[in-house]
N, C-alpha and C positions, 0 to 999 in steps of 0.2 A: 757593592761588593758582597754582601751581607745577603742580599738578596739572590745572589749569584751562586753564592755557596751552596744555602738552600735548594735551591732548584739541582743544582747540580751533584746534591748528596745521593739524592733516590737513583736519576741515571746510574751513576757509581755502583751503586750498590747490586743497582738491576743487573751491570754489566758482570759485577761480580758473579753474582746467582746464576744466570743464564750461562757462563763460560765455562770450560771444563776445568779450571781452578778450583770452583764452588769446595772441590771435597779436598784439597788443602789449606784453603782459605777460612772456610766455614766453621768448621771447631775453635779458630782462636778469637772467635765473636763471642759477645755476651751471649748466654738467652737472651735475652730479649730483644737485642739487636739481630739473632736469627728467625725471631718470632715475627720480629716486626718486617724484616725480609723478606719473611717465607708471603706473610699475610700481601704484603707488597707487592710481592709474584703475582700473589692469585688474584688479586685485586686488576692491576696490569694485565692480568692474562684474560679476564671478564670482560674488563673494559674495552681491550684491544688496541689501546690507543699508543702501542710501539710498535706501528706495523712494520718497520724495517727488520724487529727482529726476529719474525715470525718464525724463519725457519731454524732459530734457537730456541723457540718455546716448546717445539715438537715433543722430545727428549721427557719435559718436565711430566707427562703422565705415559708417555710412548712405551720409557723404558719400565715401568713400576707396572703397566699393563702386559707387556710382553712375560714377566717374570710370577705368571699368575695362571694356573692350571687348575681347570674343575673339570674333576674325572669322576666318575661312577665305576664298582667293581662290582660286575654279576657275573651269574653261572650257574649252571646247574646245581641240586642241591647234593653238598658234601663233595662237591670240587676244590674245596678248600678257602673259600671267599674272603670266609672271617677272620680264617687263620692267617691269611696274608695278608688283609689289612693290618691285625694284630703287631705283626712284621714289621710295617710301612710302619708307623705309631710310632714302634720301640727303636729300629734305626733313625728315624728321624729325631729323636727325643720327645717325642710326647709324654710317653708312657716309660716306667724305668724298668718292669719287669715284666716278662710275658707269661698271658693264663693259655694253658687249651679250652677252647672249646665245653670239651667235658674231659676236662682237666681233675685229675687227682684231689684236688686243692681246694675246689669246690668252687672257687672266686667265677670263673667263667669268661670269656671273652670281653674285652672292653664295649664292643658295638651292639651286642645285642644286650641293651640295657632292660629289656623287657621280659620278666619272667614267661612270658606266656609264650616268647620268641624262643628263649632256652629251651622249654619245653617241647611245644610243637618243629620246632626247628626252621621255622619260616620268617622270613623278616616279613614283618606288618608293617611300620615304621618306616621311612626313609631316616635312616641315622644319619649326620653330618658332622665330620670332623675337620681339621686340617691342620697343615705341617708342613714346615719347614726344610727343604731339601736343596742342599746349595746353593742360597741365598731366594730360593724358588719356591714362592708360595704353592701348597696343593693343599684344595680344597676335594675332602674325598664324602661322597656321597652313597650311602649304600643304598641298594632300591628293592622296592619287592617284586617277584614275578605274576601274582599270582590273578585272574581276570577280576576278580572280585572287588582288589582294590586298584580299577584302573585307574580312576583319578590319581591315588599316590603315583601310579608306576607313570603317568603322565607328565604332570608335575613334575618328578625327581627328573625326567629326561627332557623336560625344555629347559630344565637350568644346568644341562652339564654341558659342556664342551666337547670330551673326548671320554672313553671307557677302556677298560679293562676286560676282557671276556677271558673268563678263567677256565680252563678242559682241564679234566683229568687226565690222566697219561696212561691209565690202565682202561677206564670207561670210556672215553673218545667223548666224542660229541653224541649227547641224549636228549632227551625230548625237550629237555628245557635250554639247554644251549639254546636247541633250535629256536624254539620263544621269545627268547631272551633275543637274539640274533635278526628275529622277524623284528623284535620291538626299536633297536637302534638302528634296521636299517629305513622303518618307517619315521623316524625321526630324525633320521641324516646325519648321525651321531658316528664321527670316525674311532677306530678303532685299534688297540695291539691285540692280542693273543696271550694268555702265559698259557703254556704247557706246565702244569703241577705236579705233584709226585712223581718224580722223578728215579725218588727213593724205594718204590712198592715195588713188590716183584710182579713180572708181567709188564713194568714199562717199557712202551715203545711210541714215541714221541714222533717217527715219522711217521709212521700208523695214522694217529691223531690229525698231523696235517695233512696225509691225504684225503681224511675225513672230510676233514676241514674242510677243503678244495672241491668236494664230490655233494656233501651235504650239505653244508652252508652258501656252496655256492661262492667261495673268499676266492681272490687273486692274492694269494698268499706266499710267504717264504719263512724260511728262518733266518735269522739273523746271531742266532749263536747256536752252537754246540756245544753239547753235554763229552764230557769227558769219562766217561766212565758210565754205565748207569746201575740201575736197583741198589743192592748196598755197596758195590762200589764207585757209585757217585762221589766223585769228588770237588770237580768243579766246572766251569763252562768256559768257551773261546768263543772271542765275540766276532764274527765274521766280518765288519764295518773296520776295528780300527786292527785285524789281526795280533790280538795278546789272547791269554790266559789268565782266568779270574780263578784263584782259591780260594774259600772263605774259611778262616781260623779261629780260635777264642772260642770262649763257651757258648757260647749265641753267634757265631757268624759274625761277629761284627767289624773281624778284621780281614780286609780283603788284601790279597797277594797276589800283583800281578806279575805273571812271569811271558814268555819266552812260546810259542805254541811247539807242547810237544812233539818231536821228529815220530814218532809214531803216528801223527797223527796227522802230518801235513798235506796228506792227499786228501784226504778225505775232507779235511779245510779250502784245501784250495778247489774244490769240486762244487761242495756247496755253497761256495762265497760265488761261485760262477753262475750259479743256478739261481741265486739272490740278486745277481747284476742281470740275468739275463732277463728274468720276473719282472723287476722294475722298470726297467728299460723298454718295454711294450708297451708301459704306459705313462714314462714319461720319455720327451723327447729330446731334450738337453742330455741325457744317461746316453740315449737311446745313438746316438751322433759318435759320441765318444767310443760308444761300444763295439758298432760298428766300425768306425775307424782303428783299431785296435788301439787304441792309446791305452797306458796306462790307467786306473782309474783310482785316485787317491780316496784318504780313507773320507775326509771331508764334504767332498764331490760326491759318494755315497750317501752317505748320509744327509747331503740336502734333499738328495731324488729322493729316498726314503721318505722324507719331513712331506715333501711337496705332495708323495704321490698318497699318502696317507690321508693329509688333512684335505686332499680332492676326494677321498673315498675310493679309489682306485686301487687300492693296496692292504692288507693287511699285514704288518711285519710281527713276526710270531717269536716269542720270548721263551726260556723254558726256566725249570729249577726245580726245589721241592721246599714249601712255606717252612713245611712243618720240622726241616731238618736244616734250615735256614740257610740256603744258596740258594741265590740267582736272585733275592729279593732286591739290593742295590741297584743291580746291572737294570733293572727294572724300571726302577725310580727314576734313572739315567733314563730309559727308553721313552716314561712321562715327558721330560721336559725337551729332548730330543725331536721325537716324531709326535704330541699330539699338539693342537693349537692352545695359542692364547687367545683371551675372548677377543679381541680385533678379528683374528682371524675367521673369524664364525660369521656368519652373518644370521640375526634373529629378526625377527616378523614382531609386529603388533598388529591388532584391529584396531581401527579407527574408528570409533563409536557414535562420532558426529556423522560419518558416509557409512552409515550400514554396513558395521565391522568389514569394512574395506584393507586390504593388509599392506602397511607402510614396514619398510626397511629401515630399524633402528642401526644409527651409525654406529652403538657402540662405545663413544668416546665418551670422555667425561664435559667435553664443552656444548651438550645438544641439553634440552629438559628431560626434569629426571624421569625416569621409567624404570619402577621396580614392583618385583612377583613375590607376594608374603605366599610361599609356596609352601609353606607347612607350618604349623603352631602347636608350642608346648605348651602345660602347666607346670610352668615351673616354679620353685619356694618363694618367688617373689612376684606372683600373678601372673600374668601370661606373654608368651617367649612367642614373639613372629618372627621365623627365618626369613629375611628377604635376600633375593638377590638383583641385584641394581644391574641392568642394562643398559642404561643412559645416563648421562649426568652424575653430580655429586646429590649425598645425602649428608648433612652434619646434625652434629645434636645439636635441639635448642629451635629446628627449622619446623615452622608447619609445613603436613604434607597433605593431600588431598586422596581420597579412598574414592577413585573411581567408581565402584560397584554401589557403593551406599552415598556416596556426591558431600559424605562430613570432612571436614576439616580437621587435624590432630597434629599436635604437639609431639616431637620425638624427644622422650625423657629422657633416653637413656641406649647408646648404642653400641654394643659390645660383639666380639668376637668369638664366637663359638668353638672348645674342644670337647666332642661329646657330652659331658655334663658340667666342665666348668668354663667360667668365662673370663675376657679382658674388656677392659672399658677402651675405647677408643673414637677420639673427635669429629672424625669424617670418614666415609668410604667414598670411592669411586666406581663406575661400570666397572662391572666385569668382577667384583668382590662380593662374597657371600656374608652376610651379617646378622644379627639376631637386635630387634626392638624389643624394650619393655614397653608396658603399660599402654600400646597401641591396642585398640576393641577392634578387630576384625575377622573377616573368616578365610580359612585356606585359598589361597588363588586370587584374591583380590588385589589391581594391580592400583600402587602409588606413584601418582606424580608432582608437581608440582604446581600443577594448574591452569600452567598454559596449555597443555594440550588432554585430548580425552582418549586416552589412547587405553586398551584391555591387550593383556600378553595370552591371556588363555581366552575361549568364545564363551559366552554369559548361558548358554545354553548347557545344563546339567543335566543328562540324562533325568527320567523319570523312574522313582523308586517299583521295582516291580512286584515285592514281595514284602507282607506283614508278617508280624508275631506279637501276640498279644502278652506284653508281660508285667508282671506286678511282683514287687517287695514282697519279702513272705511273713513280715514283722513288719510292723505298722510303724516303730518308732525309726525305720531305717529312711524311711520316704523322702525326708530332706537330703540326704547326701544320694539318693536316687533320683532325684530331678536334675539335682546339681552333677550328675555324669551324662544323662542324659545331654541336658543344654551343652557342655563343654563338647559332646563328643560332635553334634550338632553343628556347633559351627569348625570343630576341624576337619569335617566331612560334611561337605555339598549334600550326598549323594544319601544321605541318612536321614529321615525324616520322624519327626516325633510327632501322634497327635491324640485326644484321645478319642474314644467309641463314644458317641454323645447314648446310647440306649443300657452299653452295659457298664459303663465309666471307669472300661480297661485304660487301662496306655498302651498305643500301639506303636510300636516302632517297624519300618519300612526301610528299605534297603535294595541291593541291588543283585542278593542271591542269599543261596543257605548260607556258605561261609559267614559271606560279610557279616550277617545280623549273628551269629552263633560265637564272632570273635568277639564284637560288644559285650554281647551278654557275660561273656567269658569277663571280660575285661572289667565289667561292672563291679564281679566278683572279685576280683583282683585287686583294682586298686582303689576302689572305695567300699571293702568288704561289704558289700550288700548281697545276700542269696535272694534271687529273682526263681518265679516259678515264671515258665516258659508255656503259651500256649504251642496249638498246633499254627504251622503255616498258612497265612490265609493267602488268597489270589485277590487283588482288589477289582471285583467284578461292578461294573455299572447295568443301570435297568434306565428302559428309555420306552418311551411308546408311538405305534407306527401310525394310529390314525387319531383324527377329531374326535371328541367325546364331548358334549354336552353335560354340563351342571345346574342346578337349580337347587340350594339347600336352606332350609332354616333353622336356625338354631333359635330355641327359645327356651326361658326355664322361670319358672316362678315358684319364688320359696319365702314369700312374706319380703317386703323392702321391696329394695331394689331388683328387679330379677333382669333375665341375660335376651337381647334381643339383637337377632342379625341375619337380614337373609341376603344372598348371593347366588346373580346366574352369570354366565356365560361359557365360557369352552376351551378346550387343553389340546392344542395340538405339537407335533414332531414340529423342531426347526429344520428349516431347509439345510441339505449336504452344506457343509462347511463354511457353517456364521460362526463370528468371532467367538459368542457369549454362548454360557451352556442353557441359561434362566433365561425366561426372558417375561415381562409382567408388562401388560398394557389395558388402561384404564378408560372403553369407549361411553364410557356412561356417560350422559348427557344429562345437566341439569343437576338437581342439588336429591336425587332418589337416596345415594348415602353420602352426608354432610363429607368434605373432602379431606374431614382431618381422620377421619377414619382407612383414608385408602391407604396409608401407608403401612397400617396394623394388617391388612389385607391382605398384601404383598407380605411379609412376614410369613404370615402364617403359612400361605402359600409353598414360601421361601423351604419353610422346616419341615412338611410335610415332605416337599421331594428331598429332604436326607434322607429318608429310608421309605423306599418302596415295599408295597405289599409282596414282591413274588419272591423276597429272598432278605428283603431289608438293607439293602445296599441303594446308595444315592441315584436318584433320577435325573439323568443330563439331557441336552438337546430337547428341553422342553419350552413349550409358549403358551403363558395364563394368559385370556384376553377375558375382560370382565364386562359382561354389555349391561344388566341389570342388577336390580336389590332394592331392601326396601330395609326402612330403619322405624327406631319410635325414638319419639320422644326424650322419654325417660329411661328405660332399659337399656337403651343401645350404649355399648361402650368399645373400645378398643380389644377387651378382651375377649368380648362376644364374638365380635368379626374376623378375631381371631381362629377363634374357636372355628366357629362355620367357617371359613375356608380351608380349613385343615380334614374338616369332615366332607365338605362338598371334593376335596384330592381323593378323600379314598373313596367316597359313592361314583365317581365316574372312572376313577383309574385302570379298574378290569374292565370298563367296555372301550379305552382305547388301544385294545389289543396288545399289552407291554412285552417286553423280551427282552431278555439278559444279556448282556454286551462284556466278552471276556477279553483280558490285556493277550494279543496276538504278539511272539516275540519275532526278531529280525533272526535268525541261528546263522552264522557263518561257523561253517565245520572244516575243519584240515585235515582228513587224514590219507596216509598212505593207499594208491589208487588197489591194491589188493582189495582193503575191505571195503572198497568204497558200494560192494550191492549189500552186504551186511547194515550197512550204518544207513543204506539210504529205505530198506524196509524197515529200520525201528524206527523210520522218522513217519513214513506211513500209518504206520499202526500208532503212533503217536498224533494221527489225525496233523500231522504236518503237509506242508504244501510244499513243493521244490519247486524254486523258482529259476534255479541257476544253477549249473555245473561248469566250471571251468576245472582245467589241468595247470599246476604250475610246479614244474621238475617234476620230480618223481610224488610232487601229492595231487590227492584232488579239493578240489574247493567246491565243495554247496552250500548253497543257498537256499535258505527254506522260510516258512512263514509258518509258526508252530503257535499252537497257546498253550502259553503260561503251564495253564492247570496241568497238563500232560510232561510239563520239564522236570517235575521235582526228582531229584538223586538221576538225573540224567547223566552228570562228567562220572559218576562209578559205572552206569551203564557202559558207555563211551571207552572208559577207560577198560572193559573187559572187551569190551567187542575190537578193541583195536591193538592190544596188548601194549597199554599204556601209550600209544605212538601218537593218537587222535587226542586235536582241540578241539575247543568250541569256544565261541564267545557270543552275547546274547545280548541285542539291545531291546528297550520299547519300541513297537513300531505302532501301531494304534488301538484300538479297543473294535472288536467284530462280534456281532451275533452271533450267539450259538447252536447249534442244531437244535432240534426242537426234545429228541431225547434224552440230552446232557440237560436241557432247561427245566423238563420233569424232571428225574434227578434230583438237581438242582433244589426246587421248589419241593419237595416232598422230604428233602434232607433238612431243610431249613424248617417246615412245618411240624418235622416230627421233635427236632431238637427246641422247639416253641412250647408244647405242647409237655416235652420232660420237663423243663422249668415252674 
């Protein structure tokens, strides 16, 4: 009987938990009898071993995953971004009082916790908060636009779900909407709309969505009405359930729904036609009903809306004004409403065992874990990796595995992030955004658990295109200058620290002016260090096109021991496209230099092609072949043979005809087809090549193959020649020879500045 009970406590209990009882039931358990239940579940739920009641277990992460929103809010700059996150924060309760911006008060916006973002006005950072809104987690993301720091803008958009794209009411849609708009629809990122200032004079909010419609390209509607606008704004009717939203109290925070005003009912029922008719073209359930003229309730709207949205098929457009606090609610509603839960999304991984092959993560919490340390702070207690979990559970206390470096680590400590403060908490599931302590990693590195080898972002980093050579201007500052250096290091790929082995600068590398100019900036900032800044260097290589012959001796004698070592054979180009840029091969035959000497050989070798004679930049796609030499006795030593190979690189180096090899960039440009013969002769005379012209809407897209050296202060060019409207974005594409009179140049700029030293 005893034994009966026993067995049949746990079923009991299970049935209790799994039943929809649990939340009448459940509070008049001990702790620990919920503890021991909950653990019971999950244990159960791992095992799988109650398969009859599987389709009760659904529920246990279905519903807590449905109730979970990761949205990003961008926009053009002074659309109002901050100030309506600001909003989101303070209705949700995060925050209890609100700053502006550049606010009287001086305090400043909660999200832009970086002075240097106050300043310049531009998010560097991806800031991550999140809040609470009708029992609806939202995880808010802020991102930056700028090409400079794509990896961020990268990053912040494989870990959100759904966004915000915020228009002015008076500016429409500008250049960076447009950006911002190109960027989530290459990332498959659905979207709302808010129309902002509502409250400026000069708004006009259909304006804006015809814009919308014309520029962006959106299959768009509105979905509420402004009551009033500029300063008599007062409130908005929301076109889906037909009410009126007033907001009251000192901040907006009391809403009053009323009744849609009789003034206003044509023009409501006009536009809710126009919102049914929109949607209904591209879903086909609306589409039936609409047709048939049936009534159409307000629920049955607003699923089409949900449906057609998170297809990408739809834009449903929001309005208000942040800053005079309406419409920001009806908003938050429109979050949990129309954008997905992480189920709803479907995310990729590479597969690192099949040649980042791309698998379809399910998403759930029952697959192995897979999660994106997609950005890293320094925070007061060492260092702060946001992750966000795709697959499986993470708990504290679990080892997890770092993909990218293959170490193994301990999770100390795993807590919930509000801009800068946190909560501790036991476990996350897919689809939650988290924050580890005391995990050593770098931005993008993806963790799993070990069964599988799975990377969320591709291991390929761009290559840094541009240096600056910079240095402490106080000598005692040097240690907390290494020490930003390394930190910034690993929270950007994309950032390369090394030093000059000849002038024994530090040079940092990067991926344009910005990038390296907001480090520096940043150096300054928060580890008060003043850096003297060189000028920009291009990292050019030197290679040579034919054979050359060597035959050297070194010899020295100065009483003792003296220096003996000679070396022949010959230096030629590796063939187009071998793995290795070095390459050292030893045909001597026989014992002419004893064999413990060849590896000092290859060395010397090695250091001499770091810096070539025609400019002092490294020699790549080289092959030492060493056919003879002759050794003594006594004098030969490792430094010797040293020595003479380093001197037999430079006696043959100028008669294998060398030539300077410059970083060639990829340029894809956008701009409006007007100026497209302007923009396409400064790329000419910019010694560019165009390799491509395509039309898409009203821009044109080229393609060109430009160097490096000819880019620098290009986007101020670009941005006159096109009146602000032209992008560009620029990757590494390979390293090409130079013309023969850039290489004089070249070589005579480097010899003279030799020669002032």
């Amino acid at each position: 009987m005893a034994r009966l009970a026993r067995s049949s406590a746990p079923r009991l209990l299970y049935t209790l938990y799994s039943s929809s009882a649990t939340t009448t039931l459940l509070p008049s358990l001990s702790p620990a009898a919920s503890l021991l239940l909950g653990n019971f579940h999950l244990r159960q739920f791992s095992a799988g071993n109650l398969a009859p009641a599987k389709e009760e277990k659904e529920p246990w992460w279905k519903e807590s995953m449905e109730k979970v929103r990761n949205i990003g809010i961008s926009a053009h700059i002074d659309s109002g971004k901050t100030t309506l996150t600001e909003r989101v924060l303070y209705y949700t309760g995060r925050i209890h009082e609100i700053h502006e911006v550049r606010g009287k008060d001086g305090v400043g916006a909660k999200m832009d916790s970086m002075d240097l973002e106050r300043e310049k006005g531009i998010t560097i950072q991806s800031a991550a908060t999140y809040c609470t809104w009708k029992d609806y987690q939202i995880n808010i993301i802020d991102t930056p636009g700028h090409v400079d720091f794509t990896i961020e803008v990268e990053r912040a958009l494989r870990v959100l779900d759904g966004a915000i794209l915020v228009l002015c009411s008076v500016g429409g849609v500008q250049s960076q909407s447009i950006t911002v708009d190109r960027q989530m629809r290459r990332y498959e990122v659905p979207r709302l709309a808010f129309i902002n200032k509502l409250d400026r004079m000069g708004a006009d909010p259909w304006k804006v969505l015809n814009q919308a419609r014309s520029k962006l390209r959106h299959h768009s509607a509105a979905v509420q009405v402004p009551i009033g606008l500029e300063e008599n704004f007062k409130g908005l009717v929301d076109l889906v359930k037909l009410k009126a939203y007033y907001f009251h109290g000192s901040n907006g925070e009391k809403i009053v729904t009323e009744e849609v005003p009789a003034d206003m009912e044509s023009l409501v029922a006009e536009k809710r036609r126009e919102l049914i008719e929109v949607v209904s073209e591209v879903d086909d359930q609306l589409a039936e009903a609409f047709l048939n003229d049936e009534p159409i309730s307000s629920s049955d709207l607003e699923e089409a809306v949900r449906r057609a949205t998170i297809a990408r098929k739809f834009v449903p457009v929001f309005m208000g004004s942040a800053f005079k606090n309406k419409g920001v609610q009806p908003l938050l509603d429109g979050v949990l409403s129309y954008l997905p839960c992480p189920i709803e999304v479907s995310n990729y991984a590479l597969d690192q065992t099949k040649d980042e092959e791309k698998v379809v993560l399910s998403g759930t919490p029952n697959g192995p874990l897979v999660a994106l340390a997609f950005k890293l702070e320094e925070g007061r207690f060492g260092q702060l990796t946001f992750l966000r979990v795709y697959e499986g559970v993470i708990r504290k206390g679990d080892f997890i595995i770092n993909v990218n470096t293959g170490k193994k680590v301990k999770v100390p400590r795993l807590v919930r992030m509000h801009a800068d403060e946190m909560e501790d908490i036991q476990e996350a599931h897919a689809g939650q955004i988290v924050a580890v302590f005391g995990v050593d990693c770098a931005s993008g590195d993806t963790f799993t658990d070990g069964s599988v080898k799975y990377t969320m972002t591709s291991m390929n980093v761009p290559e840094p295109v541009m240096s600056l050579a910079v240095q402490p201007v106080s000598k005692d500052a040097s240690g907390q200058f290494s020490k930003a250096l390394n930190r910034f290091q690993r929270e950007d790929p994309t950032f390369r620290v090394s030093l000059d082995p000849e002038s024994g600068q530090t040079i940092i590398s990067g991926m344009g002016e910005l990038h390296l100019d907001i480090y520096v900036e940043r150096i300054r900032r928060e580890y008060k260090v003043d850096a003297t800044v060189g000028k920009p260097r291009v990292n050019f290589r030197e290679t040579v096109t034919q054979r050359a012959e060597f035959d050297y001796l070194h010899k020295k004698q100065s009483g003792g021991q003296g220096q003996y070592g000679r070396v022949c054979g010959y230096i030629e180009p590796l063939p187009a496209g071998s793995p290795t840029k070095f390459e050292f091969e030893n045909m001597i035959v026989g014992q002419v230099i004893p064999s413990n000497f060849i590896p000092a050989i290859e060395k010397g070798f090695k250091e001499a092609a770091n810096s070539g004679s025609l400019i002092g930049h490294p020699v790549e796609n080289l092959r030492v072949v060493l056919t003879d030499g002759a050794s003594h006795a006594v004098d030969s030593s490792e430094l010797a043979f040293k020595l003479a190979s380093i001197y037999a690189f430079r006696q043959c180096y100028a008669t294998a005809r060398p030539i300077i090899l410059e970083p060639v960039m990829l340029v894809e440009l956008k701009v409006p087809t007007e100026f497209q013969g302007s923009v396409a002769g400064d790329i000419n005379k910019r010694k560019g090549v165009i390799v491509g012209n395509d039309q898409d809407g009203d821009d044109s897209v080229i393609t060109a193959h430009v160097p490096l050296n000819n880019m620098f202060g290009y986007s101020t060019a670009l941005r006159s020649m096109t009146q602000g409207k032209g992008e560009f974005t620029m990757e590494y594409k390979e390293h090409a020879a130079v013309s023969n009179d850039v290489q004089m140049q070249l070589v005579n700029a480097y010899k003279s500045s030799k020669a002032a030293e």
